[in-house]
N, C-alpha and C positions, 0 to 999 in steps of 0.2 A: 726543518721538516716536521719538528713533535709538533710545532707551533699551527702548522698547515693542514697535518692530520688530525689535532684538537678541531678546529675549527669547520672542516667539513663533518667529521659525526656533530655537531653543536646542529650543523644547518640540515642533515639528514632526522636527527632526533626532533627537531622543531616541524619539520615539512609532513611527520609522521601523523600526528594528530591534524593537521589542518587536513590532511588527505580523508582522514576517519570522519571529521564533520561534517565535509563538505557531501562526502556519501549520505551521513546519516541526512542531510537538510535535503538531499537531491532524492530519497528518498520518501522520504514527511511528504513533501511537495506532491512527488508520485502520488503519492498515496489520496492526498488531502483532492488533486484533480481528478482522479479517478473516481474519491466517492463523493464528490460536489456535482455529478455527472450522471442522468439516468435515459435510457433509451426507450419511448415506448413503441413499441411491436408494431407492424401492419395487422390491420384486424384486431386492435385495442387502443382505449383511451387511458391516458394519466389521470389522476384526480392527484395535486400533489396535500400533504397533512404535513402543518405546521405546527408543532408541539400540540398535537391533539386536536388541533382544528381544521378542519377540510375548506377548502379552498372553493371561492363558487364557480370557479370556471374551470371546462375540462380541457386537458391538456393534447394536442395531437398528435399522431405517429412520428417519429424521429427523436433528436438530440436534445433534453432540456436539460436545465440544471438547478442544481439545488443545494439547501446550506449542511453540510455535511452535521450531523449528531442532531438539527434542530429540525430539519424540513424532512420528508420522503416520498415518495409515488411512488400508488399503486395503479397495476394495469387492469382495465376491466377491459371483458372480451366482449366486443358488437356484433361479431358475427352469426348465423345464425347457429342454434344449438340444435339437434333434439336426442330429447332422455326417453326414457321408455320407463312407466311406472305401472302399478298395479293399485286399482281399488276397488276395498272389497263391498259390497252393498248387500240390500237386501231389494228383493220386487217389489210389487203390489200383493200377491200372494205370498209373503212374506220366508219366499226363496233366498237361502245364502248365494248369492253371486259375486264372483272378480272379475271385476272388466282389467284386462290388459291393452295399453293404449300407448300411443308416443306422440311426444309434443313438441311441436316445432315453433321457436321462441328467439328472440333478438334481445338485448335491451338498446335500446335509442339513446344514442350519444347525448341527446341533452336530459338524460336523466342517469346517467351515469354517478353523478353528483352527489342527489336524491339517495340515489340506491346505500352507496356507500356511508353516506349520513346518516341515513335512518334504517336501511337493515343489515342486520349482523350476517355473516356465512355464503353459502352456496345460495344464490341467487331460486334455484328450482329447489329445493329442500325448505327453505323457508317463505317463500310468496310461492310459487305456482302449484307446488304438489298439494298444501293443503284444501287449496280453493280448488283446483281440480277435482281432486276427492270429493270435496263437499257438494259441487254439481252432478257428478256421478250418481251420487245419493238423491238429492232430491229430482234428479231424472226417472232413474231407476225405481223409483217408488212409483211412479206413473205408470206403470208396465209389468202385465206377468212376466213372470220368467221366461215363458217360451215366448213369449211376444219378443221381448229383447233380442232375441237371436231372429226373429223376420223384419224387426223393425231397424236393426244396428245403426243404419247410413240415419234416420230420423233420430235415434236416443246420439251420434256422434257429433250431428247440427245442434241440436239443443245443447248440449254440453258443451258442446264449442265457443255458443254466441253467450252464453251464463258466465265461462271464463272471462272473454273477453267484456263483458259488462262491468264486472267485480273489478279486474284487474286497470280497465281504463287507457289510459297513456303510458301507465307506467313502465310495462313491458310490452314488446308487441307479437301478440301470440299468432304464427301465422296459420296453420294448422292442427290438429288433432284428430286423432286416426284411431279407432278400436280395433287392435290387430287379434284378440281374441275373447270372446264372453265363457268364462270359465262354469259351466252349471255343478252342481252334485251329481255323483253316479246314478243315484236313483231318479232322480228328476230327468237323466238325459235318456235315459231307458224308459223310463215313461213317455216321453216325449218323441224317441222312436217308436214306439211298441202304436200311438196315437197315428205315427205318419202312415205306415203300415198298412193301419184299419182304415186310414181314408183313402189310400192307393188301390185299395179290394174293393171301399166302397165306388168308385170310379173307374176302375173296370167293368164291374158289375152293374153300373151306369149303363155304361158303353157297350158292354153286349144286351143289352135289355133292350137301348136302340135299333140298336142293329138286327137283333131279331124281330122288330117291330119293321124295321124297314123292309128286311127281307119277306115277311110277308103281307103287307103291304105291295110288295112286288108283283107276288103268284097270283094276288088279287088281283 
């Protein structure tokens, strides 16, 4: 019986550790499939980077995989964006103006690549917003100040096709919309105080007709 009992703890004491490895290896394994393994998104593309170097072709929505600690993917989003930014300008009469505007943008799946390669960050913070800005500008210098607020729909076309000129293939800019032209207080008071005087002058049009017509009548 001592003999029997020695020899079953010998086989419990030995089975103990093989149980604890087989965890630890069953777990590695987990592990090591899980992060060899990346998903990319509906409405995004992989770019996978292998120890620092980007990969020329982009990856499509679903299950790909990759070499864990040495490869990774990032998701870019193709769908369309829009941001709403402000910039500030000057007119032609040398008016402080902000135009407030929203832009409506994609980036095109085969330049996802591109993007990732050669620019750093938020996509509209570093290519769209500057050059946006910068057409504002040399728009807005074409124009008084009050002109911009009758001309808006003509300074938002010109701005729009300047974007898209500059920027090219790389993004695809589908829209741009000026939802507000910001003027200074005093300029927009003068600029009232102007509509005003031509509303009096245009009445006073119109009854100078009409008293002309009216007699003309009696005549």
């Amino acid at each position: 019986m001592s003999y029997s009992t020695h020899s079953d703890g010998f086989e419990i004491s030995q089975v103990g550790p093989r149980v604890v490895a087989a965890i630890v290896v069953l777990v590695v394994l987990i592990t090591l499939l899980v992060s060899s393994t990346h998903v990319v998104e509906p409405g995004y593309r992989g770019v996978r980077i292998t120890l620092g170097k980007v990969d020329p072709a982009f990856i499509e929505e679903g299950l790909t995989f990759k070499i864990p600690l040495i490869q990774r993917v990032d998701n870019i989003l193709v769908k369309q964006i829009t941001t709403q930014g402000k910039a500030p300008t000057f007119s032609k009469d040398l008016q402080t103006v902000e135009i407030i505007y929203d832009v409506l943008y994609r980036i095109p799946e085969d330049q996802v690549v591109t993007l990732r390669r050669e620019y750093f960050g938020n996509v509209y913070e570093s290519i769209l917003k500057p050059r946006v800005q910068e057409q504002m500008k040399q728009v807005c210098a074409q124009y008084r100040a009050e002109d911009l607020v009758k001309e808006r729909e003509q300074v938002k076309i010109a701005v729009f096709e300047g974007v898209r000129r500059v920027i090219g293939e790389l993004i695809e800019i589908r829209d741009l919309t000026i939802t507000n032209i910001d003027l200074t207080d005093e300029l927009e008071a003068e600029i009232e105080r102007k509509q005003m005087a031509e509303q009096q002058a245009q009445r006073a049009e119109y009854e100078l007709q009409r008293a002309v017509k009216e007699a003309e009548i009696e005549i």
